[in-house]
ZATINU-103335 format. One record per residue: x, z, y of N, C-alpha, C in turn; residue in three letters. Coordinates in steps of 0.05 Angstrom, whole numbers, plus 5000, padded with zeros to 4 digits. Example, Ala and Ser with C-alpha at 12.3 -4.5 7.8 and 13.67 -1.06 7.14 Angstrom:
BEGIN
526451564886524651564910526451564934ALA 525751424955527351434979525851575001SER 
END
This chain:
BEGIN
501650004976500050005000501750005025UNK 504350125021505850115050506849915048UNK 507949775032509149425034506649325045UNK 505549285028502549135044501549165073UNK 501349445079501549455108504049435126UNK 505749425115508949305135509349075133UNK 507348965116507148595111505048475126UNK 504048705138501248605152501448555185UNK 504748815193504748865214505548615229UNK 504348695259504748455276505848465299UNK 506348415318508448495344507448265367UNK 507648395391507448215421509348195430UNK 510647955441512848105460512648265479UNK 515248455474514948665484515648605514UNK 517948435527517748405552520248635563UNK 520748555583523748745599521148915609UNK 522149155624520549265639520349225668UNK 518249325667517149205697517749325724UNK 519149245741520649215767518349225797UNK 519449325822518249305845515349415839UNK 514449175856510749165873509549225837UNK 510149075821509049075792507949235782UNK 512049435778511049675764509550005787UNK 510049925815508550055829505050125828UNK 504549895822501749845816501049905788UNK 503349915767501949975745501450335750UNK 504450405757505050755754501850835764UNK 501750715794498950805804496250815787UNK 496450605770493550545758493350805730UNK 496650745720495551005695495651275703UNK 496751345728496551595738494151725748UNK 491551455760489151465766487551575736UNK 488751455724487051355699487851665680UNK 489651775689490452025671488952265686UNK 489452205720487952415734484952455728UNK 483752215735481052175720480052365709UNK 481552265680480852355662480952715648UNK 482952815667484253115668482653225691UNK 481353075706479953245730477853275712UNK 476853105694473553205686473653405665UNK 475753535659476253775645475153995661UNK 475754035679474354175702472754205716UNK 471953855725471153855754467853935756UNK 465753965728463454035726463454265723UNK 465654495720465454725714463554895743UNK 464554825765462354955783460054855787UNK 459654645780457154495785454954585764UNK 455454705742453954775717451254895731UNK 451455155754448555185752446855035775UNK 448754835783446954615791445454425780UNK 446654305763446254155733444054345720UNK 443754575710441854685695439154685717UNK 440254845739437454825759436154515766UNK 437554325769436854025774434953935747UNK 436453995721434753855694432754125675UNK 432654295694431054455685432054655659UNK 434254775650435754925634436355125640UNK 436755355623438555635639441755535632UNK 442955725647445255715654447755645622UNK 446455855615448455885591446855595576UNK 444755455574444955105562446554995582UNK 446255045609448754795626451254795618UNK 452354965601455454995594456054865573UNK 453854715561454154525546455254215549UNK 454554155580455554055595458953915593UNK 460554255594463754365583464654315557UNK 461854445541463554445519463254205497UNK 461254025506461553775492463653575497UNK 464353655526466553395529468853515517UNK 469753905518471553935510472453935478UNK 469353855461470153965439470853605419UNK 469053465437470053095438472553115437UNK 473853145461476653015464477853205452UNK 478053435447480053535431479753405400UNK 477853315381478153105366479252955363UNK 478452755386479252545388483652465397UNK 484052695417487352645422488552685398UNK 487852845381490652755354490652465339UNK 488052315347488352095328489251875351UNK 491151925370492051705389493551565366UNK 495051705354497651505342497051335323UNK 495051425313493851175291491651025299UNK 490151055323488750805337490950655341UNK 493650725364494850575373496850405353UNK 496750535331498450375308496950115299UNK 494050045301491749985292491149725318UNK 490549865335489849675353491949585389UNK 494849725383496749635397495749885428UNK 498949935439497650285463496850085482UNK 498049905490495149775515492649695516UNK 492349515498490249545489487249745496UNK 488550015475487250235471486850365493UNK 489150325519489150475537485750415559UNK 486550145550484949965570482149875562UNK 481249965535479550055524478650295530UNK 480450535529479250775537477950855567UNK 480350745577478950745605475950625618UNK 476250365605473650245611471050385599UNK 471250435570468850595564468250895575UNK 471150995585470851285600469651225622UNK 469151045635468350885666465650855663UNK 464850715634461950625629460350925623UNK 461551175609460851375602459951555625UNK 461551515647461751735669458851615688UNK 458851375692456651275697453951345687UNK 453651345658451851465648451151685645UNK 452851855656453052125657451052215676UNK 452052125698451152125735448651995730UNK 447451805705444251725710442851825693UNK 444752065675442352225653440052335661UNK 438152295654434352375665433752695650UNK 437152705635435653035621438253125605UNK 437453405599440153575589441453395562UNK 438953225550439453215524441652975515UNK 439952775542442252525551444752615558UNK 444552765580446752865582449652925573UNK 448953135550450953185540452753095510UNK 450252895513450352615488451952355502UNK 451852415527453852195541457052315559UNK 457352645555459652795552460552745532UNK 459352795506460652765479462452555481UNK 460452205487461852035487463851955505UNK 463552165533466652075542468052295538UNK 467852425523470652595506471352525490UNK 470852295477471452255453473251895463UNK 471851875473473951545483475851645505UNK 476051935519477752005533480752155524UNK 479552155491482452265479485052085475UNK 485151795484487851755482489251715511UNK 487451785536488251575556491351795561UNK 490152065562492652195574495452125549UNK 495252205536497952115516498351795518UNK 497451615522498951315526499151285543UNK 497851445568499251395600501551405605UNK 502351705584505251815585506751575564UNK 506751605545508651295532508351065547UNK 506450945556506650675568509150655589UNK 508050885607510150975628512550965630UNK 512851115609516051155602516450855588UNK 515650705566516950445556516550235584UNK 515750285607515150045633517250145650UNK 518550295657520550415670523750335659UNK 525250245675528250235661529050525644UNK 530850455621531250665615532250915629UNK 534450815651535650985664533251255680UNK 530951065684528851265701526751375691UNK 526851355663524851455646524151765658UNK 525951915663525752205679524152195699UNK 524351955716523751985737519351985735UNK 520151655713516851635697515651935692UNK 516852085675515952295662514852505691UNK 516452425713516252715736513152625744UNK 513952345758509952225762508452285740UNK 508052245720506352315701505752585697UNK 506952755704506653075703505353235727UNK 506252985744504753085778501653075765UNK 499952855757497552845757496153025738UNK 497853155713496453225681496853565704UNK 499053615719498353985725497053955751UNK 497253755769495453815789491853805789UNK 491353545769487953475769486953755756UNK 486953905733485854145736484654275762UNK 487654395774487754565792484954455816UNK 486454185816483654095843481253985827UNK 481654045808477553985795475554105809UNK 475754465799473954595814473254545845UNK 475354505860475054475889473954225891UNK 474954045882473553755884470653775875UNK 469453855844467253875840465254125859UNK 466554335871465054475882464554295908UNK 466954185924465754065946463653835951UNK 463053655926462053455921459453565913UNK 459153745899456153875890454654075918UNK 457454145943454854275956454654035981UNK 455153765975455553655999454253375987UNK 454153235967452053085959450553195938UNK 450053085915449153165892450753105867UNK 450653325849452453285822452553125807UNK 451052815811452052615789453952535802UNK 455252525826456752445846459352525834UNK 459552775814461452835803462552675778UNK 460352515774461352345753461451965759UNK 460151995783459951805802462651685813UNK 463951805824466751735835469451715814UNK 468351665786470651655761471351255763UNK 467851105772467450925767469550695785UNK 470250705809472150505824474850575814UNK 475650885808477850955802478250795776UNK 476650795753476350705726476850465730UNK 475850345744475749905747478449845756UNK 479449995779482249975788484850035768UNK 483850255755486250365728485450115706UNK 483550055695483249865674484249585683UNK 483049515713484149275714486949205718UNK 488049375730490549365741493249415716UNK 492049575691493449585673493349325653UNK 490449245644490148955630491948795643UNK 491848745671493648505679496448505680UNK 497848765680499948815690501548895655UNK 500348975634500948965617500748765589UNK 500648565593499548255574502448255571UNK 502448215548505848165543507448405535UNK 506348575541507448875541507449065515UNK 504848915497503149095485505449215452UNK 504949325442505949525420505149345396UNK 506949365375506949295339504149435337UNK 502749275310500049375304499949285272UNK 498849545258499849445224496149535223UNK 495449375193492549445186492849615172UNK 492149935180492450255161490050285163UNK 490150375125487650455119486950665136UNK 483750635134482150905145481851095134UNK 482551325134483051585126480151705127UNK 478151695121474851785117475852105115UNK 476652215095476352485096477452575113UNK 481152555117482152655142480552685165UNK 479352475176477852425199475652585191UNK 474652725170472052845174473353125173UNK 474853205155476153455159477353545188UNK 478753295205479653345234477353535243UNK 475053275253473153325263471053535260UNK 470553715236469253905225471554145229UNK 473254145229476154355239476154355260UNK 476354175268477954225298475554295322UNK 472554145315470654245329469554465327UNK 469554565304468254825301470455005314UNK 473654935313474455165333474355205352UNK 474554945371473954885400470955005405UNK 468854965389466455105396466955375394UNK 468355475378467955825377469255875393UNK 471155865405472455835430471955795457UNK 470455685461467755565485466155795478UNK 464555865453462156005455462356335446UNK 465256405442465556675433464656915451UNK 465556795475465056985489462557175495UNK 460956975490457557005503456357025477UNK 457356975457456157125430457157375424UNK 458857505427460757675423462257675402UNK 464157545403465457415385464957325353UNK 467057645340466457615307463957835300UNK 461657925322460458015315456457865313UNK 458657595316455857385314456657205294UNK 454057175277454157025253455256715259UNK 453956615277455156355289458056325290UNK 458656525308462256495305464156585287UNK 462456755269464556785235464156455226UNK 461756405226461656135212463255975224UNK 463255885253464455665258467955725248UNK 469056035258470956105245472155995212UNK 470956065198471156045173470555665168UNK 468955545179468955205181471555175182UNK 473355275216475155175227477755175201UNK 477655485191479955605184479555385157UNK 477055325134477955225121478454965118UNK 477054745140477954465144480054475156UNK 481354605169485154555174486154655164UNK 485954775150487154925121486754635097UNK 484454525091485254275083486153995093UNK 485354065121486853815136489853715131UNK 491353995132494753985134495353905097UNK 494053995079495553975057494453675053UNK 492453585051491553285064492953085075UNK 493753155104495152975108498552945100UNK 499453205091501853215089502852975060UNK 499952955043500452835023498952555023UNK 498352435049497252245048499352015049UNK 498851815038500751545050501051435068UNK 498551415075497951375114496451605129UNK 496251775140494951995142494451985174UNK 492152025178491051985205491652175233UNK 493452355220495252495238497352555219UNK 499352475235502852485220503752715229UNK 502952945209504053285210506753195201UNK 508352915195511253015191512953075214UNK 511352985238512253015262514453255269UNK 512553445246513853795259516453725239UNK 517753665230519653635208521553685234UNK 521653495261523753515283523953735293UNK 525953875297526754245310525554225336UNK 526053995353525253915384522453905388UNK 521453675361518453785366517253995369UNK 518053995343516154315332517054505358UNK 518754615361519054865377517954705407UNK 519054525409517554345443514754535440UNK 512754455421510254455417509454825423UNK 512254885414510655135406511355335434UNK 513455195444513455345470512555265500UNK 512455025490509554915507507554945513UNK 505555005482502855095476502555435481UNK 505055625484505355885490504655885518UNK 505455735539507055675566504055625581UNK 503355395560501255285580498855465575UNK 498855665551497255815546496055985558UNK 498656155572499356365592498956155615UNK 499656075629500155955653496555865657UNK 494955715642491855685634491355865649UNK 491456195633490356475632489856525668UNK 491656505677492556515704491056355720UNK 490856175713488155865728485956005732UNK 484456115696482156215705482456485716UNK 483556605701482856945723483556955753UNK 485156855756484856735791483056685801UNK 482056535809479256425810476856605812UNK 476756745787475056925774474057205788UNK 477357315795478457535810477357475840UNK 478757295851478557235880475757305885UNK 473257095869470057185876469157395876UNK 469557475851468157705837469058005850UNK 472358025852472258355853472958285890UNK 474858095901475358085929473057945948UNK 471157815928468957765950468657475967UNK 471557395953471057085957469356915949UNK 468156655974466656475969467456295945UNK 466756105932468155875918470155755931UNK 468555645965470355495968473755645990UNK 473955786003475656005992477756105976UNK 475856145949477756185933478955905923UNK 477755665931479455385913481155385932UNK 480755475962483955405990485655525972UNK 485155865971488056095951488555965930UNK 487355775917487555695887490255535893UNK 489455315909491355085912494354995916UNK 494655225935497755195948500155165917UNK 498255225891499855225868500455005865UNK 500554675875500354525869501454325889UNK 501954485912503854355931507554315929UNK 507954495908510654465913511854325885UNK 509154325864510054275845509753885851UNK 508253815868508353565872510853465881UNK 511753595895514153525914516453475895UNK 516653785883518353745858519253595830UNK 516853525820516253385794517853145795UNK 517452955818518252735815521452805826UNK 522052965837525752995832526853105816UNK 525353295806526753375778527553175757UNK 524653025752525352855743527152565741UNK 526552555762528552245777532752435769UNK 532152745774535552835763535652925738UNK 534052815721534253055688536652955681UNK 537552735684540452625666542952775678UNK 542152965703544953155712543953405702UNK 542253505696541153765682540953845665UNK 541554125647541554185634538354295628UNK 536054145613533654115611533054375605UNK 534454435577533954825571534955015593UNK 535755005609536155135632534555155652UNK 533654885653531154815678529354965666UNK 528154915645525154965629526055285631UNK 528255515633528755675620527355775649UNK 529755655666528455825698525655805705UNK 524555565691521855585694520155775685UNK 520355845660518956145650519456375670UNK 522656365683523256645690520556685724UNK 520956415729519956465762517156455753UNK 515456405728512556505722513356785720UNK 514856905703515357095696514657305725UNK 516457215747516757365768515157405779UNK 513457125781510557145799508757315777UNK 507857225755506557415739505757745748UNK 509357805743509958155743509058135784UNK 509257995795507957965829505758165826UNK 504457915818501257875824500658195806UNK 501758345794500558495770501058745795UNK 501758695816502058935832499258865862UNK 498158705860495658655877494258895870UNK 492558965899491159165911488258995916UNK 486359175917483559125942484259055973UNK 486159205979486059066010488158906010UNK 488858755989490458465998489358236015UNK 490958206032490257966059490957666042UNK 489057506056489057236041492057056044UNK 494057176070496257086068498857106038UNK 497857386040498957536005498157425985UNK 495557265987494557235957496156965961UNK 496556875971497756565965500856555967UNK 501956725974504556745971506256685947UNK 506156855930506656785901505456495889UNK 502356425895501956195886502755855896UNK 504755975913506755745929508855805919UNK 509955985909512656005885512455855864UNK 509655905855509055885826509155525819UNK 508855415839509355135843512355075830UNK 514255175846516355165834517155195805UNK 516055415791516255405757514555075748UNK 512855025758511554875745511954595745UNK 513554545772515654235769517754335744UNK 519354565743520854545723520554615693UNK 517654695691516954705669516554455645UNK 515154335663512554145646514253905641UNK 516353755660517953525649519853595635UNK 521153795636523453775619522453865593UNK 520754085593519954245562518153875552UNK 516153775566515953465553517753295543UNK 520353245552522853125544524753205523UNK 524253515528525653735499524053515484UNK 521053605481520253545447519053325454UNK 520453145466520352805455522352675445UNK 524652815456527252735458527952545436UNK 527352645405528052565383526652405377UNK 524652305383522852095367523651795383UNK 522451625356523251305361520951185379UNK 520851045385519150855405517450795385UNK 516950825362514350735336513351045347UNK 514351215347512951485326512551615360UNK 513051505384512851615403509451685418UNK 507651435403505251535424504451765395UNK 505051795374503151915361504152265372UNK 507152255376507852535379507452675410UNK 506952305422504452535452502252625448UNK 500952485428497652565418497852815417UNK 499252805390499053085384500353445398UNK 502653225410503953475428501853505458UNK 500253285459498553435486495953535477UNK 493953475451492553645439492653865438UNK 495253945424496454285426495954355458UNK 497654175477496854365497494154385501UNK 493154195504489254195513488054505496UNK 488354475466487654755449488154955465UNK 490954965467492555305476490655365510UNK 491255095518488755215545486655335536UNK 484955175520482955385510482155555500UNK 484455645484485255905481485856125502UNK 487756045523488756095538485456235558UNK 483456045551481956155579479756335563UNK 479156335535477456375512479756765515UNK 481956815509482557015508483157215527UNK 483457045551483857155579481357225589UNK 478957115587476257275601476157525583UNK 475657435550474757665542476157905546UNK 479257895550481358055556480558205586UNK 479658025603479658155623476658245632UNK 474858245617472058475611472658715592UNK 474558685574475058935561476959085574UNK 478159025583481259225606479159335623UNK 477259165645475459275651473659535648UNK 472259465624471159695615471659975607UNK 474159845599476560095591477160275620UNK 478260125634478560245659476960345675UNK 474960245676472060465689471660695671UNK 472360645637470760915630473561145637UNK 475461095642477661205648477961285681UNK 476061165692476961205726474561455736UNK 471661375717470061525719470461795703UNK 471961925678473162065678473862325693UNK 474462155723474762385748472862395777UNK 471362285766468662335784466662485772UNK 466762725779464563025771465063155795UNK 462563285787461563485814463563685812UNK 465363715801467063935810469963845823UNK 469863605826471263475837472263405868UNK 472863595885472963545904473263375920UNK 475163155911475062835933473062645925UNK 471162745901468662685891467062735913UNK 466363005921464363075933464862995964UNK 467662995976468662886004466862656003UNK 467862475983467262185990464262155987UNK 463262255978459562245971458862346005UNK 459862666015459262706045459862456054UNK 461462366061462162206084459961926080UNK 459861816062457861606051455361696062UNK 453661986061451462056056451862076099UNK 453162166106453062256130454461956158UNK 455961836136456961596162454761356154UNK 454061346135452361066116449361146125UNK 447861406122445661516116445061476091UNK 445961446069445561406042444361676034UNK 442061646011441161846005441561895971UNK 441262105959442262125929441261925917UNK 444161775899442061555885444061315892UNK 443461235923444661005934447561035943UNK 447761355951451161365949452861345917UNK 451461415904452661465873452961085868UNK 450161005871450860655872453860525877UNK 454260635907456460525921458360535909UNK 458660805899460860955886461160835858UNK 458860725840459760625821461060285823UNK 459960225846461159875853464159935860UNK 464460125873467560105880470360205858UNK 468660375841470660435817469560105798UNK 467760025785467859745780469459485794UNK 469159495813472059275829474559315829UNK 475659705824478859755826478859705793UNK 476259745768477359705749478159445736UNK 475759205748477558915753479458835759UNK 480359005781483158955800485959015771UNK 484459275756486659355747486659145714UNK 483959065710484358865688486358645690UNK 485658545722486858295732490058425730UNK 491358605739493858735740495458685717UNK 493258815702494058895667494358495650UNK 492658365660493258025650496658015653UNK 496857975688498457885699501257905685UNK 501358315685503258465668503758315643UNK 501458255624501858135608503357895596UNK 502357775617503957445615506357455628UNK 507757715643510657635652511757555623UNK 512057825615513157835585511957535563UNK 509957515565510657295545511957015554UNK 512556975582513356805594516856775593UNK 517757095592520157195591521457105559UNK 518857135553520357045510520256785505UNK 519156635531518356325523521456235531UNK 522456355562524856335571527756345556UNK 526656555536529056535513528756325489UNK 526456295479525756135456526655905461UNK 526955765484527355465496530355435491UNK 531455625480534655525485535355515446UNK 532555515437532355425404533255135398UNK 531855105415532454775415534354575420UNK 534854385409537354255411537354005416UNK 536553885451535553635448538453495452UNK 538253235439540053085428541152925449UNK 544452925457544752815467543552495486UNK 544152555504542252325519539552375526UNK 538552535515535752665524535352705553UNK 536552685568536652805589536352565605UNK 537552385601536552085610533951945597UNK 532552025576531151765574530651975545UNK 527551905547525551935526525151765516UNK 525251875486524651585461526751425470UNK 528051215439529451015444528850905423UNK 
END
């Protein structure tokens, strides 16, 4: 069967790479086409109880909204490498895009929840290859010498579109209306598809006829969704104490539990687990998927914090949100344009340390922090994150061939997509239980025999006019916000340290000479 399919394979010319106005126009179109597609990870997240109030749902159905597109595309990104083996990465790219274009559209004209999130599904599921072949295309259209530089643009758009989702979707939902959120995917979509079809003819990748893997692909898909759903929905069920999420648990654990011994023994296998056999990969992956895990955690409880315990608006908290994303722009593309003078495990190393720093920062925030303070650190934190994300990408690509290169972005940006959701799946619940903990601990020392107890009740009852009842109220809102404050503390604390072990783990790795110039060869 493998002679037969290496007898089948077929090839385009591949073409020099593309120079000037050309490849300007391409970088632009797959960077659109990656942003796109990474903003809509987000960008409905505030709009949800608009969306439920508009089509008539409660809140907790609008989050269905989230978790269909998220539980689509996480499916769908591990099987980049074997579409693109199948039907060539331009192609596919330019396929994806267009139907992500036709999807988003349909989105914005759903008449009901049900359409709806039957037309999320389908653009999560055609949106799983665009981000991993944006990144390979990129890098094989670029001279070798600048492949770094490829990789820095490409990283500007996958860590900034997050960050500006929310703000983008909050501003668009209180200023037109929320299909508008899926509305403006459509010129961006025609411009990335067209501009890539034309500019890549001639360009396109070897394509062999591999069998279809029926079970793999059903095992993927029954695994990997049922985790992504319990994950999305643990929280609000309460976790393993709802029948739903032991089940979907136990789905997940036993279809990737047969997925791996599956594919490891398949001939053609619809995700190539030999991948991890490479030290660069594997550890790339794993300190990657740690990194972006933690660093995730941080996205949402930010956010979360700012409204809830300091009283910030949305829009507000997306200004404090942002400044994370100004320096890492600036940066990305020179880091990368110098990786071939850098020592990559060094860069990636300082990158953990300066999360690290800001982390242990932020874990010392108060109630009366001024909005100049809150963004301080998150203008540092820019800095880790130009030197995080291209070089730890270049670690664990380093080793692979230009065949095996889109499948090991699939899969190496899957992992990250998962670990985010993990990342945001363990960080809320984490930060309602620190919570609770800490109020029943703060309340502890509020009794009537308590003298700065009873001070603070006078002064309430006598400067406020509060009468018994409504001062005790006050009094319980304000130990509830210092016990958030101290949940939010206690995250922060958290993730220095695991950021600090990511900092050491990175020097596991041994990317192979020349790495530093140029991904894949």
């Amino acid at each position: 069967m493998a002679n037969a399919a290496a007898a089948n394979a077929t090839a385009s010319p591949q073409g020099a790479p593309l120079t000037g106005g050309r490849l300007a126009i391409l970088t632009i179109g797959l960077a659109l086409g990656t942003f796109m597609e990474v903003l809509d990870t987000s960008i409905a997240n505030v709009a949800v109880p608009t969306i439920a109030g508009s089509v008539g749902v409660s809140n907790s159905q609008g989050t269905w909204v989230i978790s269909s597109y998220a539980v689509a595309a996480a499916i769908a990104v591990p099987l980049t490498g074997w579409l693109a083996r199948r039907v060539g990465e331009a192609k596919l790219f330019v396929t994806s895009v267009a139907a992500f274009t036709v999807a988003s559209m349909l989105c914005g004209l759903a008449p009901n929840m049900e359409a709806l999130v039957f037309f999320r599904l389908l653009q999560g599921l055609v949106s799983g290859p665009m981000v991993p072949l944006s990144q390979t295309i990129l890098l094989r259209s670029f001279p070798e010498k600048k492949r770094g530089l490829a990789l820095g643009l490409w990283a500007m758009t996958v860590i900034v579109a997050p960050i500006f989702g929310p703000v983008v979707g909050g501003w668009i939902t209180d200023n037109y209306t929320w299909p508008w959120i899926f509305y403006i995917n459509v010129p961006v979509g025609i411009f990335s598809a067209a501009s890539c079809f034309v500019l890549l003819r001639g360009h396109e990748t070897k394509t062999q006829k591999l069998p279809f893997d029926l079970i793999g692909l059903a095992l993927l898909a029954i695994g990997v969704g049922s985790l992504q759903m319990m994950l999305d929905l643990g929280k609000d069920h309460d976790w393993f104490n709802s029948g739903l999420i032991v089940t979907l648990a136990l789905a997940a654990a036993i279809c990737l539990s047969f997925l791996i011994v599956w594919e490891l023994t398949s001939d053609k296998p619809i995700v190539d687990l030999t991948l991890f056999k490479d030290r660069n990969f594997a550890l790339g992956v794993v300190v990657i998927s740690f990194g972006f895990m933690t660093f995730f955690a941080s996205v949402v409880i930010f956010p979360l914090w700012l409204q809830t315990v300091m009283d910030y608006t949305a829009g507000k908290a997306g200004l404090a949100t942002a400044p994370v994303g100004l320096l890492a722009l600036l940066l990305s593309p020179i880091i990368g344009q110098n990786m071939h003078r850098l020592n990559l495990r060094a860069v990636a190393s300082f990158a953990f340390i300066v999360f690290a720093g800001v982390s242990f920062w932020n874990s010392y925030f108060a109630l009366n922090l001024s909005f100049a303070k809150v963004i301080e650190p998150r203008l540092v934190q820019g800095i880790g994150i130009a030197c995080f994300f291209v070089p730890m990408t270049t670690i664990t690509l380093s080793s692979m061939s230009d065949e095996r290169l889109a499948a090991a972005a699939g899969l190496s940006n899957f992992f990250r997509t998962l670990s985010g959701a993990i990342g945001t799946a363990v960080s809320t619940t984490m930060w309602e239980d620190r919570a609770i903990y800490h109020h029943a601990r703060l309340a502890e020392h509020i009794t009537p025999y308590s003298d700065t107890t009873t001070h603070y009740l006078d002064q309430l009852r006598q400067g406020l006019g509060l009468s018994n009842g409504a001062d005790f109220g006050m009094l319980n809102a304000l130990v509830t916000r210092q016990s958030f404050m101290l949940a939010t503390n206690d995250i922060f604390h958290l993730s220095g340290y695991v950021f600090l072990a990511m900092a050491v783990l990175v020097w596991l790795t041994r990317p192979k000479s020349g790495a530093q110039a140029a991904v894949g060869h």
